[in-house]
The first five atom37 places (N, CA, C, CB, O) and aatype in JSON, in Angstrom:
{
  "aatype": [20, 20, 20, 20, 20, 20, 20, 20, 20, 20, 20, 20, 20, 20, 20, 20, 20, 20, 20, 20, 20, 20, 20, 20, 20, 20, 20, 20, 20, 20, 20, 20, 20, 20, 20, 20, 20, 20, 20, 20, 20, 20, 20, 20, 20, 20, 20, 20, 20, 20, 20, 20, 20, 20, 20, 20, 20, 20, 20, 20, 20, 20, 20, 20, 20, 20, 20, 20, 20, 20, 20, 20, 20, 20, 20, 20, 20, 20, 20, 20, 20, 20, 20, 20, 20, 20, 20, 20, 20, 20, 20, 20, 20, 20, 20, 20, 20, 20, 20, 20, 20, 20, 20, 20, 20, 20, 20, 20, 20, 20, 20, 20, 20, 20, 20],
  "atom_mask": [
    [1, 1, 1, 1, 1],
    [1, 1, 1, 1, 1],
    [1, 1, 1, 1, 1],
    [1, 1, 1, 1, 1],
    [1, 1, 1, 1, 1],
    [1, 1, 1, 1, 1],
    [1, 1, 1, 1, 1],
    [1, 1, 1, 1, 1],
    [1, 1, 1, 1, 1],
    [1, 1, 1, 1, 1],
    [1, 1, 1, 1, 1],
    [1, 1, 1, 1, 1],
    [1, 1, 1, 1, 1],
    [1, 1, 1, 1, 1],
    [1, 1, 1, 1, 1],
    [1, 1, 1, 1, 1],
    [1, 1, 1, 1, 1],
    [1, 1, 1, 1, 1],
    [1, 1, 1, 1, 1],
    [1, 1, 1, 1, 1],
    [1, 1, 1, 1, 1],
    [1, 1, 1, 1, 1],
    [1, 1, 1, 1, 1],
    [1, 1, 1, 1, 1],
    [1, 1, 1, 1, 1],
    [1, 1, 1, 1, 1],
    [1, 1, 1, 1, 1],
    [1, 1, 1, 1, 1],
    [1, 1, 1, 1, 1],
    [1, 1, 1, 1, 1],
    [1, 1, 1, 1, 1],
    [1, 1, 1, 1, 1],
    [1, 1, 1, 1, 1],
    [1, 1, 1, 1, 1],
    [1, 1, 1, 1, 1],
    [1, 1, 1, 1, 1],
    [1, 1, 1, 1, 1],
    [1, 1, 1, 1, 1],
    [1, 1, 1, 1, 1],
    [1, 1, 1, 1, 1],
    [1, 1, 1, 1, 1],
    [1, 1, 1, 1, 1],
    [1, 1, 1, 1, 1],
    [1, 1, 1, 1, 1],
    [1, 1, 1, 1, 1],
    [1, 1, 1, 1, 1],
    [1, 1, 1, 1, 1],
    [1, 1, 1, 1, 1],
    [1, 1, 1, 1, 1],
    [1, 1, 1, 1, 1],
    [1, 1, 1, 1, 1],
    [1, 1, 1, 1, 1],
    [1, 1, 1, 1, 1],
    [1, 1, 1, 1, 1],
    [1, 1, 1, 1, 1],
    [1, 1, 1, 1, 1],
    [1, 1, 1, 1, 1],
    [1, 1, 1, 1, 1],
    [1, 1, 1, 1, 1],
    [1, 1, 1, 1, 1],
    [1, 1, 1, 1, 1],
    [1, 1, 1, 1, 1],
    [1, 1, 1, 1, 1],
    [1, 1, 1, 1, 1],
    [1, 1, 1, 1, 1],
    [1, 1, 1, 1, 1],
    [1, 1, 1, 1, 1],
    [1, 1, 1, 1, 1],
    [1, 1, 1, 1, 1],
    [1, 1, 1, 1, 1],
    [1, 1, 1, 1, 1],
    [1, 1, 1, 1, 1],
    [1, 1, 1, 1, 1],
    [1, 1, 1, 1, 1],
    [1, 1, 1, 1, 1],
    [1, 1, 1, 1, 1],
    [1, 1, 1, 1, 1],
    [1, 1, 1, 1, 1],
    [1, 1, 1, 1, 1],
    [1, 1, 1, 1, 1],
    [1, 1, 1, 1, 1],
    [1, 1, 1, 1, 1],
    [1, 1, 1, 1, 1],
    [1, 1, 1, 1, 1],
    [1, 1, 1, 1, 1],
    [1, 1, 1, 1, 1],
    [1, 1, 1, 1, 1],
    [1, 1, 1, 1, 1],
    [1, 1, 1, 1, 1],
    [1, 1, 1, 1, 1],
    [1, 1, 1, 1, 1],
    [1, 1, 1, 1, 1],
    [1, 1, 1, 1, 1],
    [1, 1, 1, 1, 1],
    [1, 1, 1, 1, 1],
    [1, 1, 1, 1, 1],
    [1, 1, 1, 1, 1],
    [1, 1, 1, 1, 1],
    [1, 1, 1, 1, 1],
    [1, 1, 1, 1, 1],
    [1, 1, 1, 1, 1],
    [1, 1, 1, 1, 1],
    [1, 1, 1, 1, 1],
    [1, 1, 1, 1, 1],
    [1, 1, 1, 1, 1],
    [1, 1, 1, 1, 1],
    [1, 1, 1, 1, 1],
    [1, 1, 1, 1, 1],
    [1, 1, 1, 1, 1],
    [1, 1, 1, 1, 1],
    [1, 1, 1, 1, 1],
    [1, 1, 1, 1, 1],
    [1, 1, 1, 1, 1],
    [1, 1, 1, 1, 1],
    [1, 1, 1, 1, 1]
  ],
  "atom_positions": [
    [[0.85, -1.18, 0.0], [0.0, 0.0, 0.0], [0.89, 1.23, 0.0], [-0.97, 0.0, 1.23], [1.64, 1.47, 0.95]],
    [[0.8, 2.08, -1.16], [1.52, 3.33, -1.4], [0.69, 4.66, -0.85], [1.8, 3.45, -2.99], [-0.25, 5.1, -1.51]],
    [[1.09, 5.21, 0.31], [0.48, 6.49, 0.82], [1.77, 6.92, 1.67], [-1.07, 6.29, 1.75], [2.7, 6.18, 1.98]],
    [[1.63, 8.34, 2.01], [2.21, 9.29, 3.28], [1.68, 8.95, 4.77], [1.76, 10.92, 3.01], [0.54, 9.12, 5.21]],
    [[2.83, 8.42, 5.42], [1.92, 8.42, 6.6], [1.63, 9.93, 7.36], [2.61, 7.41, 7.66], [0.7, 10.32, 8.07]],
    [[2.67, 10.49, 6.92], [3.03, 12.41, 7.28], [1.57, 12.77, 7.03], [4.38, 13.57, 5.92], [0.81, 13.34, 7.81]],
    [[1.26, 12.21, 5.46], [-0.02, 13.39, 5.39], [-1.3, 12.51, 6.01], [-0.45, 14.02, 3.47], [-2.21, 13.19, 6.49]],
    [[-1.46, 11.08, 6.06], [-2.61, 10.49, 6.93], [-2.49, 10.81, 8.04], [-2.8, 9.19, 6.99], [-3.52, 10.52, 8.65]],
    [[-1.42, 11.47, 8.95], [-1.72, 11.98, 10.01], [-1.96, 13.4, 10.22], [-0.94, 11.61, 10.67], [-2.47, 13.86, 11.24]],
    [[-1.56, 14.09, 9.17], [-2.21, 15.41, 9.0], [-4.13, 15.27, 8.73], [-1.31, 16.16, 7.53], [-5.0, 15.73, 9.47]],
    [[-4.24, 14.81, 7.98], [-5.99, 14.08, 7.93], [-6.32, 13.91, 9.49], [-6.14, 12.14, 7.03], [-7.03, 14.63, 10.19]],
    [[-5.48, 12.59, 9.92], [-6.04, 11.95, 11.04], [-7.06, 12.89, 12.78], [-4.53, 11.18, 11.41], [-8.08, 12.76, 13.46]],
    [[-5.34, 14.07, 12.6], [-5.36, 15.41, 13.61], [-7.17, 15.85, 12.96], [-3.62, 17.0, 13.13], [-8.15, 15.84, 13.71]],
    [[-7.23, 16.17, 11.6], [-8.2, 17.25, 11.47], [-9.89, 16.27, 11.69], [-7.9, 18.15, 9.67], [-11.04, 16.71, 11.71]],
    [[-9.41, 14.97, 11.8], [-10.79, 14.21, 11.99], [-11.37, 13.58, 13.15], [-10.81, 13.23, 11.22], [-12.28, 12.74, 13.14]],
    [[-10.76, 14.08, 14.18], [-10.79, 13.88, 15.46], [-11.86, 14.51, 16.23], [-9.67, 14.21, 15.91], [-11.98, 14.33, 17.45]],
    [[-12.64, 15.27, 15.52], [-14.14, 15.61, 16.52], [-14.73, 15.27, 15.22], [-14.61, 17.46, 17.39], [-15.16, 16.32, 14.74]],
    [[-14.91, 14.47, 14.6], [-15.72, 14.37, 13.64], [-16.73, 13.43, 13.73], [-15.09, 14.2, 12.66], [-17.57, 13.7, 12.87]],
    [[-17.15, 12.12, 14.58], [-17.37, 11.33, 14.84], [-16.67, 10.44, 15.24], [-17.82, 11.21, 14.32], [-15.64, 10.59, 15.89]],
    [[-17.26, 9.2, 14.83], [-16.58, 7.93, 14.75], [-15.94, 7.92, 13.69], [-17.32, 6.82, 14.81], [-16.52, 8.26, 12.66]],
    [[-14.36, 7.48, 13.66], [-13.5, 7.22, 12.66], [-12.66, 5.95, 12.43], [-12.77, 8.14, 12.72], [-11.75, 5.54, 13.16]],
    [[-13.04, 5.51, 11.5], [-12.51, 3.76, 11.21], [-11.38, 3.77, 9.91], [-14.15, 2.54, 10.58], [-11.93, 3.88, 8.82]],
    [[-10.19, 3.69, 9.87], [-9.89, 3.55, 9.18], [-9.02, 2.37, 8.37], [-9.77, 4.32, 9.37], [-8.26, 1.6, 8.96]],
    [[-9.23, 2.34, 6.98], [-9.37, 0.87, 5.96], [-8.3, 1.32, 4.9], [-11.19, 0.52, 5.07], [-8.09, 2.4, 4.34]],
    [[-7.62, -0.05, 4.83], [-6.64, -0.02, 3.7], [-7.41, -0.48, 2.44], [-5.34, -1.0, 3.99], [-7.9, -1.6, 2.36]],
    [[-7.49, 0.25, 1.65], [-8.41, -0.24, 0.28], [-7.93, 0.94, -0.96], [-10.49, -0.12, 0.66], [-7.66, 2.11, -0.71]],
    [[-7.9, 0.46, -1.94], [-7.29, 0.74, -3.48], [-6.6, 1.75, -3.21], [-8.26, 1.08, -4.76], [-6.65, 2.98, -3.21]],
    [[-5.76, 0.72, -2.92], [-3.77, 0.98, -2.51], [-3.16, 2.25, -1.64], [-2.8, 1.3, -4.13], [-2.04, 2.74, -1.47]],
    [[-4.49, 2.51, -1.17], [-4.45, 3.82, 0.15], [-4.98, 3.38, 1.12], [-5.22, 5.24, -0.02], [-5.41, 2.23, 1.23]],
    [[-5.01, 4.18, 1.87], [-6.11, 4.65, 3.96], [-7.35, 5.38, 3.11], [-4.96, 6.57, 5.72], [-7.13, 6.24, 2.25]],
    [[-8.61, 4.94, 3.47], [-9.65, 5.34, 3.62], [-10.11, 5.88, 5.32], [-10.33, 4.28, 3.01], [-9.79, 5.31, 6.37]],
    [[-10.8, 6.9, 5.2], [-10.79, 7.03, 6.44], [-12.65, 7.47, 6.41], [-9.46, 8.21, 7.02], [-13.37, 8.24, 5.77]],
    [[-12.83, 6.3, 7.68], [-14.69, 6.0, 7.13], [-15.04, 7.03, 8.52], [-15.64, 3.66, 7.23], [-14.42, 7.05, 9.58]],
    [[-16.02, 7.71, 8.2], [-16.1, 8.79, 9.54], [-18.04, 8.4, 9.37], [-15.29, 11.14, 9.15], [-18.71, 8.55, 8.35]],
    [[-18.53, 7.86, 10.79], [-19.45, 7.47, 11.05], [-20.19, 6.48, 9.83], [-19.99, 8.55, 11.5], [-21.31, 6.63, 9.33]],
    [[-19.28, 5.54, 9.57], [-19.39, 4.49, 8.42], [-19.38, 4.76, 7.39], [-20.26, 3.83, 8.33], [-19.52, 3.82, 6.6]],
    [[-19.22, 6.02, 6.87], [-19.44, 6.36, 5.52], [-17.82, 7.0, 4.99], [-20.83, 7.56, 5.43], [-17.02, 7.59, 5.72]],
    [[-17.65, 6.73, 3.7], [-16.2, 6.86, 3.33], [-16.52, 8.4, 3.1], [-15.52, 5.84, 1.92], [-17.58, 8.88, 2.7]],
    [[-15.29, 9.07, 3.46], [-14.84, 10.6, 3.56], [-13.8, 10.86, 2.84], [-14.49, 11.08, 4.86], [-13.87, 11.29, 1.68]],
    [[-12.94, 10.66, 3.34], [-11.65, 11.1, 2.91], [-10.44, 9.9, 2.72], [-11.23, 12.16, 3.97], [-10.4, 9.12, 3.68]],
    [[-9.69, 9.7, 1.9], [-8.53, 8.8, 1.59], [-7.08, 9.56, 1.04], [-9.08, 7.75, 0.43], [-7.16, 10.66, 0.48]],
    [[-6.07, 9.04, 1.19], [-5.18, 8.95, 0.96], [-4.56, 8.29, 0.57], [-4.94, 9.15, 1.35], [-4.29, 7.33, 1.3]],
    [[-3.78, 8.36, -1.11], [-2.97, 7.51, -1.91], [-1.68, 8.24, -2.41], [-3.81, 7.0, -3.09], [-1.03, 9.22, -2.08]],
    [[-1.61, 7.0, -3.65], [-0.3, 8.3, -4.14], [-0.67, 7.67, -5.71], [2.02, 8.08, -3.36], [-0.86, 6.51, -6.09]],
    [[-0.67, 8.77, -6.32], [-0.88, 8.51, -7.74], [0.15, 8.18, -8.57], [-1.42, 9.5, -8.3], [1.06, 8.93, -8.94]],
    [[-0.05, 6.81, -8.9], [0.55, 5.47, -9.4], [1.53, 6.38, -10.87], [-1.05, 3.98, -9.96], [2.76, 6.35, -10.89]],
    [[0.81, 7.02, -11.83], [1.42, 7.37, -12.47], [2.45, 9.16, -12.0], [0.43, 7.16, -13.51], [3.57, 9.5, -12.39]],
    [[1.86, 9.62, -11.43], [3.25, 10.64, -11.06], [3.87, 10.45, -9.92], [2.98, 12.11, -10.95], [4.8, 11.23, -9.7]],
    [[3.63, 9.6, -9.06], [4.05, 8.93, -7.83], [3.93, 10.19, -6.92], [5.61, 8.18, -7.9], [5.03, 10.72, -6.79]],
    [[2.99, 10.8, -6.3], [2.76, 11.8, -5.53], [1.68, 11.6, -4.8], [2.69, 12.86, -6.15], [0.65, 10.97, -5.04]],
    [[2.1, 12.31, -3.7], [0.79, 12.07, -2.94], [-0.65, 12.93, -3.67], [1.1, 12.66, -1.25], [-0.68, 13.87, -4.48]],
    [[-1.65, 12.25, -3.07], [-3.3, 12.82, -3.6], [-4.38, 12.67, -2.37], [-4.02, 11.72, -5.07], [-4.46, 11.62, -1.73]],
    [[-4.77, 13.21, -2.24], [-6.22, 13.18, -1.62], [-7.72, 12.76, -1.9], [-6.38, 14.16, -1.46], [-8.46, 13.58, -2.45]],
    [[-8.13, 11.71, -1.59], [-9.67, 11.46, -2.01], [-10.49, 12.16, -1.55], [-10.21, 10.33, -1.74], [-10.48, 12.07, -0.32]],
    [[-11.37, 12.98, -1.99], [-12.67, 13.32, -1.21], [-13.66, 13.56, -1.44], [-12.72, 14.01, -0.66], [-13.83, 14.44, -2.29]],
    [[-15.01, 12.84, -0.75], [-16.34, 12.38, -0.92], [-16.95, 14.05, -0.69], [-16.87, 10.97, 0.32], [-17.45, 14.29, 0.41]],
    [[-16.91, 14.89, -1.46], [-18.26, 16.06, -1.73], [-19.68, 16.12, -1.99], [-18.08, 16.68, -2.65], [-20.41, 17.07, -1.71]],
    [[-20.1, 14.74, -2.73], [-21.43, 15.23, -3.09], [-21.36, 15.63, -4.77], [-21.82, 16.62, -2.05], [-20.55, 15.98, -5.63]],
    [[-22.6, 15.37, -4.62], [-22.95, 15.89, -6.56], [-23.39, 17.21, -6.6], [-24.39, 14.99, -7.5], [-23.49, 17.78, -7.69]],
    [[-23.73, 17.88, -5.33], [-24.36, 19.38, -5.26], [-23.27, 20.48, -5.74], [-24.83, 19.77, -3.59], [-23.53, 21.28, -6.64]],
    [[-21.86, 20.42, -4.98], [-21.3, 21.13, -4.81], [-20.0, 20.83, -5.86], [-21.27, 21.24, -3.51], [-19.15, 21.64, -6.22]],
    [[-20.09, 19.79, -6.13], [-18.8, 19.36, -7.33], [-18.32, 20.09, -8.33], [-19.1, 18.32, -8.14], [-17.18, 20.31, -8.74]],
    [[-19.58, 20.48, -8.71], [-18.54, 21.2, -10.09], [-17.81, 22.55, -9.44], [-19.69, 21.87, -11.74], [-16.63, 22.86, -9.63]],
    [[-18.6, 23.15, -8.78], [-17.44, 24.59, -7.85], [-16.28, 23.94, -7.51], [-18.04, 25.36, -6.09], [-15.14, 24.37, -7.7]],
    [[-16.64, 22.74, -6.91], [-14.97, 22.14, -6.22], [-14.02, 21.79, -7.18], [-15.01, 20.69, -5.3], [-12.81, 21.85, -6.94]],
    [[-14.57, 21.36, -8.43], [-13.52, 20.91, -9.32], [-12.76, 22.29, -9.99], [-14.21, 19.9, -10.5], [-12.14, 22.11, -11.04]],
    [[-12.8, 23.37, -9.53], [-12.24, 24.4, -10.12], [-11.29, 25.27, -9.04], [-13.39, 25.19, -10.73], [-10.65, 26.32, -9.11]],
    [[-11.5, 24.34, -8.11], [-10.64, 24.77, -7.21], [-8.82, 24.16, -7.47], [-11.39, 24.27, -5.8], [-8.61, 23.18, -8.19]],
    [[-8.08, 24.63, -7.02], [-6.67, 24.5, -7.02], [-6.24, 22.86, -6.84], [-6.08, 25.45, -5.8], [-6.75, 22.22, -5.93]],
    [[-5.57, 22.41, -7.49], [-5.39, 21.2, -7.5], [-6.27, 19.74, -7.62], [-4.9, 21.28, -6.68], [-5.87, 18.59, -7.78]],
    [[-7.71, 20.31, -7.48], [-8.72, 19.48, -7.57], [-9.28, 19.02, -9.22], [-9.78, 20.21, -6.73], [-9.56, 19.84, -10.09]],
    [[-9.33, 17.59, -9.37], [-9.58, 17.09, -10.35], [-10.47, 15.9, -10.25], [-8.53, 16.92, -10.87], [-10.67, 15.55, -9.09]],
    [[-11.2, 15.04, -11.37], [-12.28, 14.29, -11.52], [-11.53, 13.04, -10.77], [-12.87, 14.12, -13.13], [-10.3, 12.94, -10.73]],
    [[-12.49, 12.05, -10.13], [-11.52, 11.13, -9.73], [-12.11, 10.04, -10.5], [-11.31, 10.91, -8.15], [-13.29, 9.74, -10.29]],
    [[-11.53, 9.5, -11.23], [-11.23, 8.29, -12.23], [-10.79, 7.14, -11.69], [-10.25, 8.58, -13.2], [-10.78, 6.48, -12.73]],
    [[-10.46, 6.48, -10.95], [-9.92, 5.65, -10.29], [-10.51, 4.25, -11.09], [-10.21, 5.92, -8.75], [-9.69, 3.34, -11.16]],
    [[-11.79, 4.01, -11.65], [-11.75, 3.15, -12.26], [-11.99, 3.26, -13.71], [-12.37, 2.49, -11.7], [-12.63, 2.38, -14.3]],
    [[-11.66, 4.0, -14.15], [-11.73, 4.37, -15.29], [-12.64, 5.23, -15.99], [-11.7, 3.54, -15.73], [-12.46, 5.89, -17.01]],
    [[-13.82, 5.08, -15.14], [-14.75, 6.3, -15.59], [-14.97, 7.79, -14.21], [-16.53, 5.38, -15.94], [-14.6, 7.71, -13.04]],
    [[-15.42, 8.6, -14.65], [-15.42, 9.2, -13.92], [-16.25, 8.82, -12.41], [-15.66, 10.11, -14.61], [-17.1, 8.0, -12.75]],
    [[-16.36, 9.04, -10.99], [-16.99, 8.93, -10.07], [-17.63, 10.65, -9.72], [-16.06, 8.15, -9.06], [-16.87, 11.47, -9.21]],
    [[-18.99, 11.0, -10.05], [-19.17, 12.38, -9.53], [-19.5, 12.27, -8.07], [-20.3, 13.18, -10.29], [-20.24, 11.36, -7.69]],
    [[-18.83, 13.43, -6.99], [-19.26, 13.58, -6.05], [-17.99, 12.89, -4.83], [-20.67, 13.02, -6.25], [-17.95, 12.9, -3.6]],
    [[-17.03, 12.33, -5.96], [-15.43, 12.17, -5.17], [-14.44, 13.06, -5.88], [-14.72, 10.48, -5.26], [-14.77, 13.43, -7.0]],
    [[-13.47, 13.4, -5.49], [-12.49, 14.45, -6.26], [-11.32, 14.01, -5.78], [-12.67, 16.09, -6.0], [-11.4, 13.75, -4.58]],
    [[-9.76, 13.75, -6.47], [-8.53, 13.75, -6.1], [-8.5, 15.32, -6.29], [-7.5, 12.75, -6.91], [-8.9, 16.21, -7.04]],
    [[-7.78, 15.08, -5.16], [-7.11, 16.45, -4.58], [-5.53, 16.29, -5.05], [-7.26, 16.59, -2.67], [-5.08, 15.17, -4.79]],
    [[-4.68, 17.13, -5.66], [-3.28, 16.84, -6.27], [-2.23, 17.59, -4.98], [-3.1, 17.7, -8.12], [-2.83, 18.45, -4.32]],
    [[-1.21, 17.43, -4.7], [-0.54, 18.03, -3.6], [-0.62, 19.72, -3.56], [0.94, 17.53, -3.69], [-0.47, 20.53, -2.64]],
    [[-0.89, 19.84, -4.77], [-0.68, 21.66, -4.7], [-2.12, 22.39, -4.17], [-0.32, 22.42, -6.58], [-2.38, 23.57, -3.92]],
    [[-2.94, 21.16, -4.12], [-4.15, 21.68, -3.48], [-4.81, 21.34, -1.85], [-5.1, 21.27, -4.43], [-5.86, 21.65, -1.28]],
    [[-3.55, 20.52, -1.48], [-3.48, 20.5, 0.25], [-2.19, 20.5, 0.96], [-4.13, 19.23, 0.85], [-2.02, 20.04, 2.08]],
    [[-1.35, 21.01, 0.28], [0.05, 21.15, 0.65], [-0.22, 22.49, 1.89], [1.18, 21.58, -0.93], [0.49, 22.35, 2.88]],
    [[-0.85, 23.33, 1.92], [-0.64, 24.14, 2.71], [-2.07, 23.72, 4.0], [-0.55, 25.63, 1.84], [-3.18, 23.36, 3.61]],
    [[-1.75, 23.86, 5.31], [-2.63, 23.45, 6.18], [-4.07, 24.06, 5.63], [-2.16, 23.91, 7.62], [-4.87, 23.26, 5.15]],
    [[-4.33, 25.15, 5.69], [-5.26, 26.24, 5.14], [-5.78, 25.0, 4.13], [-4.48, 27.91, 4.36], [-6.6, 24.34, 4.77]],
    [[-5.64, 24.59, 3.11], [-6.18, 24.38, 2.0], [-6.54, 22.56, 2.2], [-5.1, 24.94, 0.73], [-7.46, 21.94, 1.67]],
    [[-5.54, 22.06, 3.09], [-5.69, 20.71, 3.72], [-7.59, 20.77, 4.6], [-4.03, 20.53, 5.11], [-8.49, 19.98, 4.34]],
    [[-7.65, 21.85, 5.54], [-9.02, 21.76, 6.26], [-10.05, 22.3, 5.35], [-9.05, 22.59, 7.65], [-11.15, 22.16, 5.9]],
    [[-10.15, 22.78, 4.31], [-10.66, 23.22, 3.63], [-11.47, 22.05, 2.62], [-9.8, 24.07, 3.24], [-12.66, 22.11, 2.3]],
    [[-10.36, 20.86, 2.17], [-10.73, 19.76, 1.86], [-11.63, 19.34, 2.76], [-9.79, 19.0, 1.68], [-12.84, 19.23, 2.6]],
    [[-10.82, 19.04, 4.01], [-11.35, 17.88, 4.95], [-13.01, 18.45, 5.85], [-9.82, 17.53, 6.3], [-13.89, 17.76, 6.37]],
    [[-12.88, 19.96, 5.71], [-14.29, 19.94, 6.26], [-15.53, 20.08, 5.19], [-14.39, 21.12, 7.27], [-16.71, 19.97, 5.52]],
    [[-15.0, 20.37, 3.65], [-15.89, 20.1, 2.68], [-16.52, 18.2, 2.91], [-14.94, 20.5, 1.12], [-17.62, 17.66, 2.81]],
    [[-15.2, 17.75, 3.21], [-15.7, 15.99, 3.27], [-16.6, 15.48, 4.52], [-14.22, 14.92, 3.4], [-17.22, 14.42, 4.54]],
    [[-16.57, 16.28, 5.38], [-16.95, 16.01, 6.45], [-18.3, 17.09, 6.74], [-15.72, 16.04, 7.37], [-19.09, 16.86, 7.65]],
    [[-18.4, 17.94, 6.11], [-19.67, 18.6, 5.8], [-20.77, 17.57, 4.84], [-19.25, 20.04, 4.95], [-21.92, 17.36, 5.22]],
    [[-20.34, 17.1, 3.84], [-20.79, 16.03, 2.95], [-21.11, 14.51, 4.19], [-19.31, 15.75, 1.58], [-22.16, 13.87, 4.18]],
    [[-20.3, 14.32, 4.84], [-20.49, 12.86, 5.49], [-21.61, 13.55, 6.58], [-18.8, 11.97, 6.3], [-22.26, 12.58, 6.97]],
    [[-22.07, 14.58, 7.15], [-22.97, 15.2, 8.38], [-24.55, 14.65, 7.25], [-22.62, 17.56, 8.83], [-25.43, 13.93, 7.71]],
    [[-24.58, 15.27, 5.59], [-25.68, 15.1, 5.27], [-26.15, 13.61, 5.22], [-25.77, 15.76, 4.21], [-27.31, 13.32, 5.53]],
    [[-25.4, 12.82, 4.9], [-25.47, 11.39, 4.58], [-26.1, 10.74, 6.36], [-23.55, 10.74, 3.93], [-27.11, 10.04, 6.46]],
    [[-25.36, 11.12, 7.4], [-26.06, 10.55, 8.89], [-27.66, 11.15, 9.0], [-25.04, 11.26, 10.44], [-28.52, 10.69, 9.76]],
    [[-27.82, 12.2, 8.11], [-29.26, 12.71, 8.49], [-30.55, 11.7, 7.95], [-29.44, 14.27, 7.77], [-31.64, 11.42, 8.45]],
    [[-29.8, 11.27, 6.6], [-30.78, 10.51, 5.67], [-31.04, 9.4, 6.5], [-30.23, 10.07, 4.19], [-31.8, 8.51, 6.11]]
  ]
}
């Protein structure tokens, strides 16, 4: 399994009042399941070998997010997934832009416990 443990513990710190947090080794990263539902992951992208960020947004708010800095479609199986986004390092390299991810993902995982 190819990930940062540096940056899963930068995640880890910001998910700590978030609920319950379980976290799973699955397609070749840390998933990190916050009140059973997948949120946020961490890999490293196979072809530029860098770290990336997974994160579960929603179909509401996606297309604004995909125009944000470093944020792109996440493809992981070949077609697009709407409503997950890799995050590229230049778009959570700085703390600021790291919580910015992680409470968009965790704003998204609050609607999903309501349903």
């Amino acid at each position: 399994m190819a990930f940062s443990e540096y940056l899963a513990d930068r995640v880890r710190a910001r998910l700590k009042q978030s609920g319950i947090v379980e976290e799973r080794k699955m397609m070749g990263g840390l998933i990190f399941m916050v009140n059973s539902k997948m949120c946020v992951g961490v890999d490293m992208d196979k072809k530029t070998q860098q770290d990336r960020l997974m994160v579960r947004v929603g179909k509401l708010p996606y297309q604004d997010l995909l125009n944000k800095k470093g944020s792109r479609v996440m493809d992981f199986t070949g077609s697009v997934m709407r409503g997950f986004l890799f995050i590229d390092k230049e778009g959570f390299d700085l703390d600021e832009d790291l919580d910015f991810w992680v409470e968009k993902a965790v704003e998204f995982n609050e609607l999903l416990i309501k349903e």
